[in-house]
PDB file with one MODEL, atoms N, CA, C and O in Angstrom:
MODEL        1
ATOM      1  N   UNK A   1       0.825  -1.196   0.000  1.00  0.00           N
ATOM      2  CA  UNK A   1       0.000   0.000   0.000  1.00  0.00           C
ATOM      3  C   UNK A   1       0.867   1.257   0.000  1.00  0.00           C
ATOM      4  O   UNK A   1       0.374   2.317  -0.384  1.00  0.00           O
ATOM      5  N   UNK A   2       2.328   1.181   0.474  1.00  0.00           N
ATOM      6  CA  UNK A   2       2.648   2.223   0.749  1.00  0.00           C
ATOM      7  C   UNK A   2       3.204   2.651  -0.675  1.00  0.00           C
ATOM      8  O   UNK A   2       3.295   3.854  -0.918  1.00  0.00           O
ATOM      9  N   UNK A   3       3.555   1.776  -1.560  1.00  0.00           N
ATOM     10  CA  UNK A   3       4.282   1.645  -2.215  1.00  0.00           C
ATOM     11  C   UNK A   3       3.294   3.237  -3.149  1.00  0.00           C
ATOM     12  O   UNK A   3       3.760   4.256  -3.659  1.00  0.00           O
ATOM     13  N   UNK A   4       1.983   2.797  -3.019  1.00  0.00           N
ATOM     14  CA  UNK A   4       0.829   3.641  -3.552  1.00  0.00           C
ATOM     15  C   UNK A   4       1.001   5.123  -3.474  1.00  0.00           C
ATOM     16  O   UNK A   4       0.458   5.666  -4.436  1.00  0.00           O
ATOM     17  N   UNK A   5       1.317   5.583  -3.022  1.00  0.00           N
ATOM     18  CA  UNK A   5       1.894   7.357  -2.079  1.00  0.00           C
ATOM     19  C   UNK A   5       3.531   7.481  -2.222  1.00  0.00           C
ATOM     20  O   UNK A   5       4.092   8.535  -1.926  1.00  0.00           O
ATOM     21  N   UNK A   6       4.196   6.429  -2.658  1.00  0.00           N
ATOM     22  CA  UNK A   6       5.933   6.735  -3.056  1.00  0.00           C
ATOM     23  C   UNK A   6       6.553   8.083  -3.482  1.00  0.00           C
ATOM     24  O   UNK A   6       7.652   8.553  -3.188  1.00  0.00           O
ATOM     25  N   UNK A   7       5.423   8.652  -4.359  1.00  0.00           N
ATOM     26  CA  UNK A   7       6.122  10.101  -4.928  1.00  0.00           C
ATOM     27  C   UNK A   7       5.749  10.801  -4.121  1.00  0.00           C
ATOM     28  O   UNK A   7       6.219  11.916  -4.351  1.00  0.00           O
ATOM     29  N   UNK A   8       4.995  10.805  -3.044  1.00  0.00           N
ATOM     30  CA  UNK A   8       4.628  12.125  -1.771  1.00  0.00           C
ATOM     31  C   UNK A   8       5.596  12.030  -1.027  1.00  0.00           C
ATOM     32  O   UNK A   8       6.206  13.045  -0.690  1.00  0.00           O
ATOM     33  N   UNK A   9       6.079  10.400  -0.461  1.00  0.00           N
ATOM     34  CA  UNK A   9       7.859  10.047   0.339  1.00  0.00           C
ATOM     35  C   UNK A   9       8.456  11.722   0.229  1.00  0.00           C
ATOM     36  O   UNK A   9       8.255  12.444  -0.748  1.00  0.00           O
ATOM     37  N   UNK A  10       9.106  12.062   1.278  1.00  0.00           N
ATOM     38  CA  UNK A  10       9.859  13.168   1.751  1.00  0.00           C
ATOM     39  C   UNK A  10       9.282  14.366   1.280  1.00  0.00           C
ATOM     40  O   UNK A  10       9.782  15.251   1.974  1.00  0.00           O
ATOM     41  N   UNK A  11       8.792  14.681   0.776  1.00  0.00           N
ATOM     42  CA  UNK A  11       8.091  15.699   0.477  1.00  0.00           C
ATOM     43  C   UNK A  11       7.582  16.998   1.647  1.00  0.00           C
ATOM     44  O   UNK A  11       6.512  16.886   2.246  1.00  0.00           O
ATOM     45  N   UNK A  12       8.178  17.778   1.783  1.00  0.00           N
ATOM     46  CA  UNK A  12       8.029  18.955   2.922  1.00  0.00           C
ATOM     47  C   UNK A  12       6.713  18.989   3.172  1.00  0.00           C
ATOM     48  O   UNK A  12       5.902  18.988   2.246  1.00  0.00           O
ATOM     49  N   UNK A  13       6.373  19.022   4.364  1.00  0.00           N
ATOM     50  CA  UNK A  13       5.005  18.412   5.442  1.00  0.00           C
ATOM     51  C   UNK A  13       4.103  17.762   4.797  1.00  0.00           C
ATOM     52  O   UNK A  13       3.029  18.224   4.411  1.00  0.00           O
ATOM     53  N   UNK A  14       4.525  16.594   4.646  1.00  0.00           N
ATOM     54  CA  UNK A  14       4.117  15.720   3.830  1.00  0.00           C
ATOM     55  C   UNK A  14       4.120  14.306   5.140  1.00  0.00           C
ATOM     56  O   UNK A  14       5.183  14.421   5.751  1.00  0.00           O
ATOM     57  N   UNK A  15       3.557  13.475   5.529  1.00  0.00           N
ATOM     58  CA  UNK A  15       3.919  11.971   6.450  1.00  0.00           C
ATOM     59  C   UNK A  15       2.711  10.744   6.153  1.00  0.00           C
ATOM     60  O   UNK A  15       1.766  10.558   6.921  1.00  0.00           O
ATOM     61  N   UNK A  16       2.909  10.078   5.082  1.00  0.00           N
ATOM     62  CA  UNK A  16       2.573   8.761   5.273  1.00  0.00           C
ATOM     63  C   UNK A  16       2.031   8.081   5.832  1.00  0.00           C
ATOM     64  O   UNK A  16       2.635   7.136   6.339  1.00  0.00           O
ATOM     65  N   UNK A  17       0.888   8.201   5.980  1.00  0.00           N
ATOM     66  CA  UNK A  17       0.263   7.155   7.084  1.00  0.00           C
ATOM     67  C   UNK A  17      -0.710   6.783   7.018  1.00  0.00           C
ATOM     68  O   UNK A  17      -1.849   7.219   7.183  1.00  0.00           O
ATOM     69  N   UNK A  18       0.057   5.271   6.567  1.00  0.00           N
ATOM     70  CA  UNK A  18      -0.753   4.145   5.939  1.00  0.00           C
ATOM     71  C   UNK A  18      -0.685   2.594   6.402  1.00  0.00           C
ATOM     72  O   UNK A  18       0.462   2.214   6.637  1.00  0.00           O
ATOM     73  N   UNK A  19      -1.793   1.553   6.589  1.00  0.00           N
ATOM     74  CA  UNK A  19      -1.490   0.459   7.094  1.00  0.00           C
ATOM     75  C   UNK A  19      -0.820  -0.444   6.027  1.00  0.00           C
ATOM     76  O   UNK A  19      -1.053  -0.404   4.819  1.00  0.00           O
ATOM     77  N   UNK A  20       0.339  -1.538   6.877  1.00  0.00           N
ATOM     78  CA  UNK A  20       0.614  -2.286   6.321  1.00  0.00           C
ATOM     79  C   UNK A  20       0.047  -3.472   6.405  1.00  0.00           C
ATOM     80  O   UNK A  20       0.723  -4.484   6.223  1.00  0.00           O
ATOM     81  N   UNK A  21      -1.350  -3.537   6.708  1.00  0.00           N
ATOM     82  CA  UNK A  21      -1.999  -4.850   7.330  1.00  0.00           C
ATOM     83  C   UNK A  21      -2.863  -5.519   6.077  1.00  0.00           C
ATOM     84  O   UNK A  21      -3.203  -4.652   5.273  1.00  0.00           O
ATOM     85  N   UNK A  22      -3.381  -7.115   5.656  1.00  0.00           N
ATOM     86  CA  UNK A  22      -4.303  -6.916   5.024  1.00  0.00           C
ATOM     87  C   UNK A  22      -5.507  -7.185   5.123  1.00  0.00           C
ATOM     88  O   UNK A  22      -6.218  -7.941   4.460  1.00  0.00           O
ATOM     89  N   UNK A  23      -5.818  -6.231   6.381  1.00  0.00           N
ATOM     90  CA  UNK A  23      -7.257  -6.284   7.280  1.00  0.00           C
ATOM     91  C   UNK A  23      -8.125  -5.902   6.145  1.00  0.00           C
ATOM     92  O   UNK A  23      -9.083  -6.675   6.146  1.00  0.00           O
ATOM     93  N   UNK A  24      -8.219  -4.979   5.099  1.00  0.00           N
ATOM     94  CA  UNK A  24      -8.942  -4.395   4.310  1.00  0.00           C
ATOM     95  C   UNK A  24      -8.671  -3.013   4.116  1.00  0.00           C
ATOM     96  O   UNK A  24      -8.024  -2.269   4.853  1.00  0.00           O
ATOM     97  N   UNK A  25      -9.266  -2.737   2.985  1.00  0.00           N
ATOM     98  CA  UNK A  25      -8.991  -1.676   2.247  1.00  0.00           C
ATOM     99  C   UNK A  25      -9.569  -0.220   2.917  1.00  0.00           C
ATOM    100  O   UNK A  25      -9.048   0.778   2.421  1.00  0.00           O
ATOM    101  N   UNK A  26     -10.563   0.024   3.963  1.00  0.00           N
ATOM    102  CA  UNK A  26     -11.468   0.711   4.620  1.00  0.00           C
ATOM    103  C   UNK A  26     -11.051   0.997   6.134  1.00  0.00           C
ATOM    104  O   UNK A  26     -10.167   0.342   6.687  1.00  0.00           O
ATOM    105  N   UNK A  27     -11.612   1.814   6.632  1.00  0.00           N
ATOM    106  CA  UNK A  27     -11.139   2.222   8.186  1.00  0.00           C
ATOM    107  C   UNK A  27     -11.875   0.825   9.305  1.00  0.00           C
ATOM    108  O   UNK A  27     -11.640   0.444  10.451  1.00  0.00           O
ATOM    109  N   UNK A  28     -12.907   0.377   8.130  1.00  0.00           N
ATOM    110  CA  UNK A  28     -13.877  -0.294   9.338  1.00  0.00           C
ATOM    111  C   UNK A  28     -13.344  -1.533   9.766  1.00  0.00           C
ATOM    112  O   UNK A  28     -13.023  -1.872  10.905  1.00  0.00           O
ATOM    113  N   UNK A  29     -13.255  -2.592   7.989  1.00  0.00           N
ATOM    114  CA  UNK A  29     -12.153  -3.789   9.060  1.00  0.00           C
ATOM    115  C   UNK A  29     -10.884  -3.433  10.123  1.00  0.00           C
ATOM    116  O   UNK A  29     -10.548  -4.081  11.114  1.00  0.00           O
ATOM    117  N   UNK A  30     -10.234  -2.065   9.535  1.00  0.00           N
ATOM    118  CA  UNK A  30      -9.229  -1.958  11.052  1.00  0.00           C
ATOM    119  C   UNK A  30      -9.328  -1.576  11.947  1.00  0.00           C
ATOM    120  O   UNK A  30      -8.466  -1.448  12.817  1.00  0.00           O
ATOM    121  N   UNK A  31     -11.004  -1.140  11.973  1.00  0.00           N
ATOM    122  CA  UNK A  31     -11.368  -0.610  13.862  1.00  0.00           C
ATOM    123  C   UNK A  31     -11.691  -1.879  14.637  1.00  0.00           C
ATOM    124  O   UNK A  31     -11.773  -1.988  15.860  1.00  0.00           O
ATOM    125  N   UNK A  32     -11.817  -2.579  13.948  1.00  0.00           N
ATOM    126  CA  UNK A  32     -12.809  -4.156  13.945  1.00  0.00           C
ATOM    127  C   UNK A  32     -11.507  -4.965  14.695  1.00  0.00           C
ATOM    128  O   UNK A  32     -11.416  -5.353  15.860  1.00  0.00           O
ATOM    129  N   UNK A  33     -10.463  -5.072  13.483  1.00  0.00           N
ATOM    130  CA  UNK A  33      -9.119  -5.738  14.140  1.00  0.00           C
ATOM    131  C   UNK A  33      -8.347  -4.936  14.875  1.00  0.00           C
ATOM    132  O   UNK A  33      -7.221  -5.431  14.926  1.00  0.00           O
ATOM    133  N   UNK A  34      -8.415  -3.873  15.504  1.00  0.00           N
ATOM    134  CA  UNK A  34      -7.742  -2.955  16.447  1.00  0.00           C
ATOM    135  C   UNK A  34      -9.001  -3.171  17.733  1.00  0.00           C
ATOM    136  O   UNK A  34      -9.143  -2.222  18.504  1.00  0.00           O
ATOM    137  N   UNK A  35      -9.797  -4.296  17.912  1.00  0.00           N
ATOM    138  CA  UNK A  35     -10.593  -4.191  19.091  1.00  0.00           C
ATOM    139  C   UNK A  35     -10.950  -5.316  19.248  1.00  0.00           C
ATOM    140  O   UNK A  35     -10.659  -6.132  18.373  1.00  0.00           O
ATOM    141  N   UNK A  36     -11.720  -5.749  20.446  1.00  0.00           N
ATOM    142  CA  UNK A  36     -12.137  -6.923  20.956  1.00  0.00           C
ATOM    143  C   UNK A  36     -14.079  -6.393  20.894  1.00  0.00           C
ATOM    144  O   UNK A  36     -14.739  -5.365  21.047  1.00  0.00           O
ATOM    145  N   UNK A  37     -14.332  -7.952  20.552  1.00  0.00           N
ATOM    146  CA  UNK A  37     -16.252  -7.896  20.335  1.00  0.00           C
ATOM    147  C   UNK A  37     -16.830  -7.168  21.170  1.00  0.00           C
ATOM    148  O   UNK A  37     -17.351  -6.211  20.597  1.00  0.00           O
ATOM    149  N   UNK A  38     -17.024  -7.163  22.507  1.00  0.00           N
ATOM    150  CA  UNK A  38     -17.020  -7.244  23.584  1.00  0.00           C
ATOM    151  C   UNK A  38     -17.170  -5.291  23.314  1.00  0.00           C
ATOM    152  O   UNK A  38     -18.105  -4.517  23.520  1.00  0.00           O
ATOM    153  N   UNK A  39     -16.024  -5.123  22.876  1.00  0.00           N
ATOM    154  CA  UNK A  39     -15.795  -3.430  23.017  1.00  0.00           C
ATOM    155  C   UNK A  39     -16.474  -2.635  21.871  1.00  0.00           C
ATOM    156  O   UNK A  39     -16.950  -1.500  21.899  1.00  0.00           O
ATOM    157  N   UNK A  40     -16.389  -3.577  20.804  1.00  0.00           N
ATOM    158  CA  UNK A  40     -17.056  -2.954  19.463  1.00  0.00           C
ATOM    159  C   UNK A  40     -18.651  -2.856  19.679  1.00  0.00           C
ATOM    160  O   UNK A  40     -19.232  -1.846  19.281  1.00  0.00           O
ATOM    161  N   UNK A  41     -19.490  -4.085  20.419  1.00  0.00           N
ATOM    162  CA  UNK A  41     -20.810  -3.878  20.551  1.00  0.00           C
ATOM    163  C   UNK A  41     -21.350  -2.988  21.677  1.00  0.00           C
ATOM    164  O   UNK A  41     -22.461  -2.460  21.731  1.00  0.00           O
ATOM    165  N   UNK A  42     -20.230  -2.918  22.671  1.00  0.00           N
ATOM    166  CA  UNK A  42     -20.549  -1.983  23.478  1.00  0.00           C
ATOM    167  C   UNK A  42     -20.509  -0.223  22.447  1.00  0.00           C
ATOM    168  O   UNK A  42     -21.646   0.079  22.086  1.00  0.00           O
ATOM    169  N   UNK A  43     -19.918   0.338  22.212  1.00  0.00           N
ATOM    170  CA  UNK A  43     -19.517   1.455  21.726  1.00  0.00           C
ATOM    171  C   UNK A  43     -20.241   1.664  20.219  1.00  0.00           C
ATOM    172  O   UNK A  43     -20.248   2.771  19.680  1.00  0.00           O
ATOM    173  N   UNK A  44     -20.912   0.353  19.537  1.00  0.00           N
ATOM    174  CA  UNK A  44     -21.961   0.523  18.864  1.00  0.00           C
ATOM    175  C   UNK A  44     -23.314   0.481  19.036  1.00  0.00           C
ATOM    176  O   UNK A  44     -24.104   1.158  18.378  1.00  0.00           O
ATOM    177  N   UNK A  45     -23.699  -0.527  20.163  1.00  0.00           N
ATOM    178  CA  UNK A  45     -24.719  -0.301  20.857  1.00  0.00           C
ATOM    179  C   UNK A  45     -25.368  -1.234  20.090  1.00  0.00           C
ATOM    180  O   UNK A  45     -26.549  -0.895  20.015  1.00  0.00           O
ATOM    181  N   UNK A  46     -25.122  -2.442  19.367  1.00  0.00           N
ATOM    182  CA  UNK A  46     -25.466  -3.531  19.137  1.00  0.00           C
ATOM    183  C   UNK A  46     -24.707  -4.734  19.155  1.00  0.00           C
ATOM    184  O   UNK A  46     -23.493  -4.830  18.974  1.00  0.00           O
ATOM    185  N   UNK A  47     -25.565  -5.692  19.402  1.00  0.00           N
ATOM    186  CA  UNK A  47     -25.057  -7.398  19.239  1.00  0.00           C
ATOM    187  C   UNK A  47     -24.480  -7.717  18.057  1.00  0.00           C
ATOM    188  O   UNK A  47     -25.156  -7.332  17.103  1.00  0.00           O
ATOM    189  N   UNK A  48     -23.538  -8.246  17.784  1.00  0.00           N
ATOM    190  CA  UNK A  48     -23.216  -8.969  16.900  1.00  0.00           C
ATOM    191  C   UNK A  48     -22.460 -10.683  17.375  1.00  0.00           C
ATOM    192  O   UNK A  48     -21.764 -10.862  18.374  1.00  0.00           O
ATOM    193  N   UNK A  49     -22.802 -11.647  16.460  1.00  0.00           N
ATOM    194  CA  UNK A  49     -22.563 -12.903  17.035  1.00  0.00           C
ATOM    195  C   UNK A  49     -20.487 -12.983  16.978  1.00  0.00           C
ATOM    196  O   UNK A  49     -19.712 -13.783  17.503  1.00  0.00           O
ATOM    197  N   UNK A  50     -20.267 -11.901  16.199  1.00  0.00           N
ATOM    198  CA  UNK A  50     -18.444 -12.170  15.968  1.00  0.00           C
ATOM    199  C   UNK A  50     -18.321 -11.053  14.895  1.00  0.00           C
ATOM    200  O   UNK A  50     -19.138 -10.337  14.316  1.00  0.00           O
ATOM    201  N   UNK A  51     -16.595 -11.230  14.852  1.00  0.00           N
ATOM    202  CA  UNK A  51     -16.546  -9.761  14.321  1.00  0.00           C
ATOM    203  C   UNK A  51     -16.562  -9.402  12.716  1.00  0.00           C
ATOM    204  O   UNK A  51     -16.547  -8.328  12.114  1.00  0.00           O
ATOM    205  N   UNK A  52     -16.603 -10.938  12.237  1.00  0.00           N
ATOM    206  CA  UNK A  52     -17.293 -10.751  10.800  1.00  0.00           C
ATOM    207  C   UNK A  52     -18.578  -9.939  10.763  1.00  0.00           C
ATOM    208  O   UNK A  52     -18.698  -9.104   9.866  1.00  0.00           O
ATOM    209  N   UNK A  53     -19.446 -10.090  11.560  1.00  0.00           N
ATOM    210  CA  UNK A  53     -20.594  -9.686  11.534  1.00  0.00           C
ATOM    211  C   UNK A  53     -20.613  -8.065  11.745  1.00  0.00           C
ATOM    212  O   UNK A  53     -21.446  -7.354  11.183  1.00  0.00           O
ATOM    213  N   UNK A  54     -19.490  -7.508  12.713  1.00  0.00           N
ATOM    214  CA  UNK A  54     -19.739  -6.568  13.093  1.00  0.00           C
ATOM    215  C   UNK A  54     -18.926  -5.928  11.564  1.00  0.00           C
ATOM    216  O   UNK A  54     -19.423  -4.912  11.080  1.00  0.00           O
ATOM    217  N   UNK A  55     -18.083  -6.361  11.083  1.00  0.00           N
ATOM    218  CA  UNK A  55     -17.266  -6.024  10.195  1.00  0.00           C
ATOM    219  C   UNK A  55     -18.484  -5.609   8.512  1.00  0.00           C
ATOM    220  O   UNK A  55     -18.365  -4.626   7.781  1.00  0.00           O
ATOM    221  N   UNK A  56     -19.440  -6.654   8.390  1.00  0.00           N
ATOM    222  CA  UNK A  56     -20.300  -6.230   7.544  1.00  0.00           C
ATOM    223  C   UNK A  56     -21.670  -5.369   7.865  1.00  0.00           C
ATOM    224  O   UNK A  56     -22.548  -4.911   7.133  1.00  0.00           O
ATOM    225  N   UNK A  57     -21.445  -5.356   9.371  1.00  0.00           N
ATOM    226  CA  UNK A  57     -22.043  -4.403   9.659  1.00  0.00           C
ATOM    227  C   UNK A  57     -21.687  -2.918   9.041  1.00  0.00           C
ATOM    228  O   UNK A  57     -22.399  -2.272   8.272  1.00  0.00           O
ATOM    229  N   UNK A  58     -20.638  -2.613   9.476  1.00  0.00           N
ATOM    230  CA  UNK A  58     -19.921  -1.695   9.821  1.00  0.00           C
ATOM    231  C   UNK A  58     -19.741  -0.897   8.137  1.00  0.00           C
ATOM    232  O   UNK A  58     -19.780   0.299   7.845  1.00  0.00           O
ATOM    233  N   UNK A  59     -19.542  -2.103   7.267  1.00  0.00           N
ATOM    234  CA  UNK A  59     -19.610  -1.216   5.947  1.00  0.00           C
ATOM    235  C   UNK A  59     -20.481  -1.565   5.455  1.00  0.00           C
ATOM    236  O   UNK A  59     -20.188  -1.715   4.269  1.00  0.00           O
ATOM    237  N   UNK A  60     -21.607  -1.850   5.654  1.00  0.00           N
ATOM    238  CA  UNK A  60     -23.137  -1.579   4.867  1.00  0.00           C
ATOM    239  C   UNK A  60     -23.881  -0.465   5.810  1.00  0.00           C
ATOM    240  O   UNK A  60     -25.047  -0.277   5.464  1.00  0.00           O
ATOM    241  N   UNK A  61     -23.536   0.147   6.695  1.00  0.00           N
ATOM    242  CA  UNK A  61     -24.107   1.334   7.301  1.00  0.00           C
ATOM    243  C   UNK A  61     -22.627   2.132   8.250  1.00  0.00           C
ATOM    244  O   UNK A  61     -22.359   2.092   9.451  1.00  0.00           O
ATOM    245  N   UNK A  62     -21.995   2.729   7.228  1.00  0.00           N
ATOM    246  CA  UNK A  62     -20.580   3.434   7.538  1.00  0.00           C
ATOM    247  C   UNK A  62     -20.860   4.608   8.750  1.00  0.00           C
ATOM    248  O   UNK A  62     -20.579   4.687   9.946  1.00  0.00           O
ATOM    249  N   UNK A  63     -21.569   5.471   7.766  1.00  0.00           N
ATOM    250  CA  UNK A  63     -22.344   6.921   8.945  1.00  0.00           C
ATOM    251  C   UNK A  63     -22.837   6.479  10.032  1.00  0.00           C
ATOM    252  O   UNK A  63     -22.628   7.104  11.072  1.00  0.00           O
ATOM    253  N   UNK A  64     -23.603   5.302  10.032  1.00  0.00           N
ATOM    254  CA  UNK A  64     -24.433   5.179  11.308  1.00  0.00           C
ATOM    255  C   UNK A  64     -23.634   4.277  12.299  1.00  0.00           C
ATOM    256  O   UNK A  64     -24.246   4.025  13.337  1.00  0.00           O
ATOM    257  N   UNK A  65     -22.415   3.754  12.183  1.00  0.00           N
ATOM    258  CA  UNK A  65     -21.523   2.873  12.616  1.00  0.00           C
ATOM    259  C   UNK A  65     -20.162   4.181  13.444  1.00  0.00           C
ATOM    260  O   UNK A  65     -19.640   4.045  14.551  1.00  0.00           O
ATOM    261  N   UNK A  66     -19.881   5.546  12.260  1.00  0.00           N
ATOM    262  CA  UNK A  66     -19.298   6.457  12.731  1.00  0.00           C
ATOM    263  C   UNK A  66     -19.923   7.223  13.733  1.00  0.00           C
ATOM    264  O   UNK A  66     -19.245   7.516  14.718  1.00  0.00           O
ATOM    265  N   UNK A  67     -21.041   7.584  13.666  1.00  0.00           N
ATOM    266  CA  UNK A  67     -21.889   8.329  14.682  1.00  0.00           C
ATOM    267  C   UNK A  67     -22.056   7.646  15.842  1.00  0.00           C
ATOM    268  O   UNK A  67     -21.972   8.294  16.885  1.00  0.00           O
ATOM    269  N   UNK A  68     -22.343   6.113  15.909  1.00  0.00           N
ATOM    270  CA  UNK A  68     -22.220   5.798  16.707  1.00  0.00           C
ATOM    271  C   UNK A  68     -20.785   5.245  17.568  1.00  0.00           C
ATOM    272  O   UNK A  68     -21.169   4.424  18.400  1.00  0.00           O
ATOM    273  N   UNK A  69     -19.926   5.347  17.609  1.00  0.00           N
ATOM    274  CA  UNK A  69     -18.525   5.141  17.837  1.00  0.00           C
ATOM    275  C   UNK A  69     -17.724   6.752  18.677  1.00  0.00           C
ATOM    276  O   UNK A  69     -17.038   6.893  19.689  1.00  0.00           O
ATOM    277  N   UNK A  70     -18.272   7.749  17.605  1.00  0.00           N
ATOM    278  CA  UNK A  70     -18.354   9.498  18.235  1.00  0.00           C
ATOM    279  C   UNK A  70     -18.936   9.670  19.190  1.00  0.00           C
ATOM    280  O   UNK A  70     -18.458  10.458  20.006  1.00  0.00           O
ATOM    281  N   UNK A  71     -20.051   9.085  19.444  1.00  0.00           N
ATOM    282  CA  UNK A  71     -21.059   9.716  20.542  1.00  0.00           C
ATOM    283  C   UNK A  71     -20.811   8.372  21.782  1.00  0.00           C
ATOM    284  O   UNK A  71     -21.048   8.756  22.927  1.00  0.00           O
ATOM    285  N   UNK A  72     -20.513   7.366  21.699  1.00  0.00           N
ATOM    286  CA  UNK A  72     -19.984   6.278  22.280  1.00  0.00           C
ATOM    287  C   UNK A  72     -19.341   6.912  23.743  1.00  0.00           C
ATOM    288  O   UNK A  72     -18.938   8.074  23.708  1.00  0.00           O
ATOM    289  N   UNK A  73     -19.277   6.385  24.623  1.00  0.00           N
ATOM    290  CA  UNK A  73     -18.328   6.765  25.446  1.00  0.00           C
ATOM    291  C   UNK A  73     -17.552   5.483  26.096  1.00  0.00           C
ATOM    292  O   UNK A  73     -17.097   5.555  27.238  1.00  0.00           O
ATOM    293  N   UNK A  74     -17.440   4.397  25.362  1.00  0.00           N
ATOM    294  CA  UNK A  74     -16.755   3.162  25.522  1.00  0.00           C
ATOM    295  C   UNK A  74     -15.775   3.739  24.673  1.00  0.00           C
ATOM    296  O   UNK A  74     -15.899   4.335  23.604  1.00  0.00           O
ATOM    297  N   UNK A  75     -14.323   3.320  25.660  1.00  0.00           N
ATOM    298  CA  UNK A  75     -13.071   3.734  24.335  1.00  0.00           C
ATOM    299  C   UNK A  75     -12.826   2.583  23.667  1.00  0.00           C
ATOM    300  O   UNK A  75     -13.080   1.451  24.078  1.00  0.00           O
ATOM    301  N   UNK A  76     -12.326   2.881  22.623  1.00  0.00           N
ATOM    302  CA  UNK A  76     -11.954   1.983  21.131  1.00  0.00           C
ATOM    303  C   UNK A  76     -10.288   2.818  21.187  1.00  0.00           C
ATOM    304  O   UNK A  76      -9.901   3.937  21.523  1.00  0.00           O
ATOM    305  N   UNK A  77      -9.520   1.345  20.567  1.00  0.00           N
ATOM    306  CA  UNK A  77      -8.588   1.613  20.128  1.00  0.00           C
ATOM    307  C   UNK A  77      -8.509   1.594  18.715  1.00  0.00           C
ATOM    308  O   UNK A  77      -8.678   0.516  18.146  1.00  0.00           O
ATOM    309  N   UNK A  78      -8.248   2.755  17.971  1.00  0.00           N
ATOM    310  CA  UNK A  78      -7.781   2.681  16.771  1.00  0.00           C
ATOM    311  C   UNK A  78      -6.533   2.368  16.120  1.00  0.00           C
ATOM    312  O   UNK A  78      -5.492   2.252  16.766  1.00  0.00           O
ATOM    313  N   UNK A  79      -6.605   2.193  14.562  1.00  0.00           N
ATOM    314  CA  UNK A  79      -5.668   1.356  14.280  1.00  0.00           C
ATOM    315  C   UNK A  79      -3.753   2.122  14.056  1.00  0.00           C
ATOM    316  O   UNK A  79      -3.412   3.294  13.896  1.00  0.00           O
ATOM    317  N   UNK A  80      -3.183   1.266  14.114  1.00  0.00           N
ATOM    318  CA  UNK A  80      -1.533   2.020  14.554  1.00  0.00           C
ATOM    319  C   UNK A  80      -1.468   3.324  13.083  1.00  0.00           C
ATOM    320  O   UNK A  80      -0.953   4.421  13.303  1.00  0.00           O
ATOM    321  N   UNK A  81      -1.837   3.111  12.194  1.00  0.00           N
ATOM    322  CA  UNK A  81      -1.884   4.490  11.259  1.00  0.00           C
ATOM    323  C   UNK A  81      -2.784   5.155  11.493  1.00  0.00           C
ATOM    324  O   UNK A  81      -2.737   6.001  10.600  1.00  0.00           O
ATOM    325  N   UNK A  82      -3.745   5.406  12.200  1.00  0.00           N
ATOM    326  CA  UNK A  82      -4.802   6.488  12.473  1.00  0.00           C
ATOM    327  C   UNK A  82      -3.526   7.041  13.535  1.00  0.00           C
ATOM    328  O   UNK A  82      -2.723   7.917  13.216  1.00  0.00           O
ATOM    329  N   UNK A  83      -3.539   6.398  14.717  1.00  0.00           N
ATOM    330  CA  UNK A  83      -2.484   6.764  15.678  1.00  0.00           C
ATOM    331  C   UNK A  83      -1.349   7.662  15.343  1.00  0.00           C
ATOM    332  O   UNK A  83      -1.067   8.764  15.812  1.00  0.00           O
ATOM    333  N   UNK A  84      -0.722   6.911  14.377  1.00  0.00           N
ATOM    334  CA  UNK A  84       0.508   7.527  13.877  1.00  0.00           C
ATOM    335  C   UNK A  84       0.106   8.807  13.051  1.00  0.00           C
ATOM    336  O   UNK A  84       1.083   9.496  12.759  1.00  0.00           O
ATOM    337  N   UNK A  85      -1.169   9.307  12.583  1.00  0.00           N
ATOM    338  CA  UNK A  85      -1.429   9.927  11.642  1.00  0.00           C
ATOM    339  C   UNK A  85      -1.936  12.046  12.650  1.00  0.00           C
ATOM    340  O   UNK A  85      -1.887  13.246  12.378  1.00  0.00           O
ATOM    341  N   UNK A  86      -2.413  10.949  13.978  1.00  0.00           N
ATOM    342  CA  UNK A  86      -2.944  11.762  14.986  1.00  0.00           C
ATOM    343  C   UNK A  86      -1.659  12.638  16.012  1.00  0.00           C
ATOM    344  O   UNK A  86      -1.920  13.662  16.643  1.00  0.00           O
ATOM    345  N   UNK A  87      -0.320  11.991  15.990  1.00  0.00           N
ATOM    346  CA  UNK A  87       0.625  12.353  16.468  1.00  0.00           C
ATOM    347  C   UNK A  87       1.267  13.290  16.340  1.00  0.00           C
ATOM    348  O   UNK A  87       2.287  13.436  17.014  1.00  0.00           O
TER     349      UNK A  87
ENDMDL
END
């Protein structure tokens, strides 16, 4: 992926930050694999049987999955390039 953004590399305030994982292409499988079930249904405010589920949850209703995660007051860990991106 990174390879994707190569000509931005060094570029004056310019920083990279991108996963090397291949959780998926979207923010949602890596909030999904940056958390435990347990924490994701709490902070969404629904059941899901596992985290496939929460995972197709999550991108067949994106907005309503973000809104709920914002207004959440269960913390979530996000994934090490959001992190790195927030620093």
């Amino acid at each position: 992926m990174r390879a994707r953004y190569a000509a931005y590399e060094g570029k004056p305030g310019v920083r990279i930050c991108v996963s090397d994982d291949a959780v998926g292409m979207t923010l949602e499988p890596h909030l999904v694999a940056a958390n435990d079930l347990a924490t994701l249904m709490s902070a969404l405010g629904r059941a899901f049987p596992d985290k496939d589920a929460v995972t197709k949850w999550m991108l067949d209703n994106k907005t309503e999955a973000a809104l709920a995660i914002h207004t959440s007051t269960t913390p979530i860990n996000f994934p090490r390039y959001i992190q790195d991106a927030i620093q």
